[in-house]
MIPAKE-69103 format. One record per residue (C-alpha): x, y, z. Coordinates in steps of 0.02 Angstrom, whole numbers, plus 50000, padded with zeros to 5 digits. Each point is the difference from the previous one (the first is absolute). Example, Ala and Ser with C-alpha at 12.3 -4.5 7.8 and 13.67 -1.06 7.14 Angstrom:
% residues 2
506154977550390500695017249967
% end
This chain:
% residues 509
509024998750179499794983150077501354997050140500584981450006500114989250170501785000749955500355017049944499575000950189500834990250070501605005849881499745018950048499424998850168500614983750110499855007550155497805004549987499944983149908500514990850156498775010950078498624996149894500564981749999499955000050184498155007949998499214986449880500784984750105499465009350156498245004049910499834981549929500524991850182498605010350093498784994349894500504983050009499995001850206498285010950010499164985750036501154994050115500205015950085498045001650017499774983150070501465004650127498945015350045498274990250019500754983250084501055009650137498505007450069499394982750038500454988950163501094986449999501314988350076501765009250023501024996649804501894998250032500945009849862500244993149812499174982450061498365006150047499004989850106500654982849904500904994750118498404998050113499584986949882501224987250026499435002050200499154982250030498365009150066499845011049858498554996149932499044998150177500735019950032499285003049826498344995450040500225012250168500405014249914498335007349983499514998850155501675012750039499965009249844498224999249946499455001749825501355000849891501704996050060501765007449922501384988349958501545002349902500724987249887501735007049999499945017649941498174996749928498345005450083498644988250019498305002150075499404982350076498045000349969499204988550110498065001749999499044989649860499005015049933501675009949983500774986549927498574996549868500195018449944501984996249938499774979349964498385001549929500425013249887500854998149813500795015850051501264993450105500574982949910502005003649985501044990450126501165008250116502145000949950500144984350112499074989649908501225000949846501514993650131498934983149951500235001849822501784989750045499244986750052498114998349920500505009649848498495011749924498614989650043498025006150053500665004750184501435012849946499415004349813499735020849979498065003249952500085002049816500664981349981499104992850166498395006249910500284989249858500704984850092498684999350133498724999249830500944984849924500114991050139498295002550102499214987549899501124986250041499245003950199498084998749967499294987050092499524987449863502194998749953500144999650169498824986450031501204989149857501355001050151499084990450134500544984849965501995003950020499315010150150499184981950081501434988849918501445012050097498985001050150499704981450004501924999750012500195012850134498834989750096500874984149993501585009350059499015004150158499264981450023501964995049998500135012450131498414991250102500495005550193501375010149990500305019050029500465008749828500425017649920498804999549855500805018049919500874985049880498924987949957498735013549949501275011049909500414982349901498324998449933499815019149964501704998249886499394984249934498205007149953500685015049929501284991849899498394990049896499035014250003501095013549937501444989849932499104984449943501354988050089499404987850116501274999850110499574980450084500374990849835501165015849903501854993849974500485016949989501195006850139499305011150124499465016749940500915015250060498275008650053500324994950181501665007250036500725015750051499295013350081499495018249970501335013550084498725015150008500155003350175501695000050003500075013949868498815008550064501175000450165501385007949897499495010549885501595001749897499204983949921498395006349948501215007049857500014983349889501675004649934500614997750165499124984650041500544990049866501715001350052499674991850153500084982850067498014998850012499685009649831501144987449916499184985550072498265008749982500355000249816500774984049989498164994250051499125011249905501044991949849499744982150036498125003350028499725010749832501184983849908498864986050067498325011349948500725001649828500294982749952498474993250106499015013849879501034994649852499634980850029498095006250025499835008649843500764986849891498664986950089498465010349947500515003549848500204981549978498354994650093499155013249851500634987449886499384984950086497934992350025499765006650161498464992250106499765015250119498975013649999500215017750066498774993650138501174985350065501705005749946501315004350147501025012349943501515007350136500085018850018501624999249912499244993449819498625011450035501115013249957500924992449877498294999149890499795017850047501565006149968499554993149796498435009450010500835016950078501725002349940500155014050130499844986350137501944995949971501064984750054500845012050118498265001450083499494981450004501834996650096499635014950121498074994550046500554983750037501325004550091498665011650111498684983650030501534989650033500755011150146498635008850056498664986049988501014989550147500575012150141498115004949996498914985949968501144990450120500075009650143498005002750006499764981649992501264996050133499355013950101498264994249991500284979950019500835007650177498695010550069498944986949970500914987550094500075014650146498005001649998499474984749984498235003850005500115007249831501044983849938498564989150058498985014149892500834998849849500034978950015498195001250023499895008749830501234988649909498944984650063498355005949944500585006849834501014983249964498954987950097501444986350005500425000149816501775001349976499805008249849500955015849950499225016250018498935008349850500195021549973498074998050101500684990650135501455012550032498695015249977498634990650124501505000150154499165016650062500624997050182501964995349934499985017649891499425009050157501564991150100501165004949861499395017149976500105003350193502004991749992500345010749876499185015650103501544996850124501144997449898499855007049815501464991149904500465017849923500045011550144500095016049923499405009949842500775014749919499345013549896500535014549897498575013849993499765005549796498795014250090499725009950172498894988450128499115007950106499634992850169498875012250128500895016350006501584991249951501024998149827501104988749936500825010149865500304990349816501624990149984499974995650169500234982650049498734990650124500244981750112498644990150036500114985950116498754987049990500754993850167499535014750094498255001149926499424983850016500355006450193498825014550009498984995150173498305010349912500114989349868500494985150064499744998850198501204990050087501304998349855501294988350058498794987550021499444987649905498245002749932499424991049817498255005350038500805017649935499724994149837498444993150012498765007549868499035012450091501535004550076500925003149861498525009949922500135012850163502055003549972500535012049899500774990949835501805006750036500154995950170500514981449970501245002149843501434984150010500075001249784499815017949992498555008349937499535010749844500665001149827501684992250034499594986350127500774982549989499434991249829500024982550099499025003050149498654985749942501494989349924500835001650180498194997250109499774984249895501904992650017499835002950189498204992250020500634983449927501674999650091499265002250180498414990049946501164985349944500735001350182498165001450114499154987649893501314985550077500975009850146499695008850157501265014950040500465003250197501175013650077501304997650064500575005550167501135014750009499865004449827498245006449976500545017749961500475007149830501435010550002499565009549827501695004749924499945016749867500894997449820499185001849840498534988950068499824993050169500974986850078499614989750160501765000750096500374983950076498724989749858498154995450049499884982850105498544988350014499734982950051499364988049867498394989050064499414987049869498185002549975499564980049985500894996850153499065014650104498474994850086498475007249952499515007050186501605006650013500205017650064501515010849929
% end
């Protein structure tokens, strides 16, 4: 006779609770074995002292964070232990350790803290789980290759040409450039993704420049890691409330889109694939007609993604660089050298060969970004075991890596808080290990726009050498890097504006 669930629990409450109790008990542990394991494994590790529930998040709000961070193995060694509130992580530092995890298509999924994002930048390529990232990183890749990008240099040149005439204005005059850049990184995006040029738009300003993401400050009370929780709060509301005026504006700006192509099908059109700008944002719009699983949902949540993570980025790295360059100005006069011989006086705008002949100005750039990598830190969750030596990092378990502290490795690069382009130089580069220097990430799931973001930052600070001379200025020669989602200079980056035609041409800088 076959005995019913509920004949059971009818006839015999009492074991029923019992057995009740066993399942949830059984179902919990196997939900935490992998917790549990990496507990086991990570504790045996060194690392900085954890205070209890927070972890060792608190350290990162410490305004010399990121220099300890790049200390730590010289305390801890190898691998270093760090708890994100009640959550082991295993901070892997050397680039052949880090290949193994990066490198690998094993160990794509992002870590829990990368869906406290999903607020703000909805579901885009940066926070999307692997089944749909796989898909979406397909679509889109082709908008990225070089001959699309090479369609964008002239809004590259025509912003840049802007941004330089706001520094001629300036001719003289000490100024905190962390603006004027972070203008014409909003204003470049906001053609290229959005297909709005914002310099002759009359639309309003676009809500892709305000607010701010409040992942720290979870992450500092842990009671709002629970999104329930959140959301009843003063900065979940307002978090949403920006998350809902950002989705709105996508939607009609893809709406408007959609009915304009389907209206240019209708219409002669003289264009050919070949000459034909098309913004990111109609790219998918044609795509999403061609793959129906490529949803308007997705289009709003993409854009969203370029918008807000194209400018914190893209901005800081030029800023950064246009400094340092002003701070070693042997390297300026480098770079101006290069500009003059590739342009030899002509005014003219730069081609996709010009931009790709400014060896020296990519070597500045890649050594700015060295110091200071606009994203900080990468996180991983392990889909297998790693092993590293006579060490294993046990599936499930959740790994940092910090460009920042890598980039600082004295074996790989000697003296690393100095200034040094010829890093980058080609035989140089061809000695290095390929994941020491990593500021877009590396392997499978590495930033879709590194080229898009080389090229925008090329044109900006060649726009700027080509007529102006950067100085230092006293007192405020030092960046104070400042830890958030990306890096921040605390007190802004100051120069002093010299007007090339004006400068003599023995002059010594």
């Amino acid at each position: 006779m076959v005995v019913t669930a509920q004949q059971i629990w009818e006839h015999t409450p009492g074991e029923a609770w019992i057995y009740l109790v066993i399942l949830t008990s059984i179902y919990i542990l196997y939900i935490l074995k992998n917790y549990i394991r990496c507990v086991i494994h990570v504790s045996r590790l060194n690392g900085p002292k954890a205070v209890p529930i927070i972890g060792n998040v608190n350290v990162a709000l410490e305004e010399n964070f990121l220099y300890r961070l790049a200390n730590e193995s010289k305390i801890y060694g190898r691998f270093v232990k760090v708890w994100v509130t009640i959550l082991p992580y295993v901070v892997l530092l050397e680039p052949e350790d880090i290949q193994m995890v990066l490198g690998s298509t094993k160990h794509t999924r992002k870590v829990f803290f990368y869906k406290l994002l999903d607020n703000f930048l909805g579901k885009g390529l940066i926070t999307r789980d692997m089944e749909t990232w796989r898909v979406h990183r397909k679509i889109l890749q082709p908008a990225f290759h070089l001959h699309i990008l090479e369609k964008f240099t002239n809004i590259f040149a025509e912003h840049a040409d802007s941004l330089m005439k706001k520094f001629l204005e300036k001719k003289d005059q000490e100024i905190n450039i962390t603006t004027f850049i972070n203008d014409s990184v909003y204003n470049i995006l906001s053609e290229t993704v959005l297909g709005i040029n914002q310099r002759t738009s009359e639309m309003d300003d676009l809500p892709f420049r305000k607010g701010q993401i409040m992942l720290l400050y979870r992450m500092m009370r842990p009671w709002l890691l629970m999104e329930w929780i959140y959301r009843l709060t003063k900065y979940g509301r307002e978090e949403q409330k920006q998350r809902n005026e950002l989705f709105d504006t996508c939607f009609k700006m893809m709406k408007e889109k959609r009915e304009l192509l389907r209206n240019k099908k209708c219409e002669p059109d003289d264009q050919t694939e070949e000459t034909r700008k098309m913004s990111l944002l109609e790219y998918m719009v044609e795509i999403n007609e061609k793959h129906p699983c490529f949803s308007d949902k997705d289009i709003v949540e993409e854009c969203c993604t370029f918008m807000l993570a194209g400018q914190d980025s893209v901005g800081t790295a030029t800023a950064m660089t246009l400094f340092l360059l002003a701070n070693n100005p042997e390297w300026q006069e480098k770079c101006i050298e290069e500009l003059d011989r590739i342009f030899d006086g002509n005014p003219k705008l730069p081609t996709i060969n010009d931009l790709k002949d400014m060896k020296c100005l990519e070597m500045c750039i890649k050594e700015s970004l060295r110091l200071y990598p606009s994203v900080p830190m990468i996180a991983r969750k392990l889909g297998e075991d790693v092993k590293i030596g006579k060490y294993v990092i046990p599936t499930g378990c959740s790994v940092l890596i910090s460009p920042y502290a890598t980039h600082r490795l004295p074996h790989h690069f000697p003296d690393p808080e100095a200034f040094k382009p010829e890093r980058f130089d080609a035989e140089n580069s061809e000695k290095r290990h390929p994941y020491a220097h990593i500021p877009f990430s590396a392997g499978p799931r590495n930033c879709i726009g590194y080229k898009f973001a080389m090229l925008e930052m090329k044109s900006m600070i060649c726009a700027i050498l080509r007529r102006c001379r950067l100085q230092s200025v006293p007192g405020k020669e030092v960046i104070r890097p400042k830890f958030r989602m990306t890096i921040r200079a605390q007190g802004g980056l100051w120069v002093k504006v010299i007007v090339r035609d004006e400068t003599p041409k023995n002059v010594v800088i």
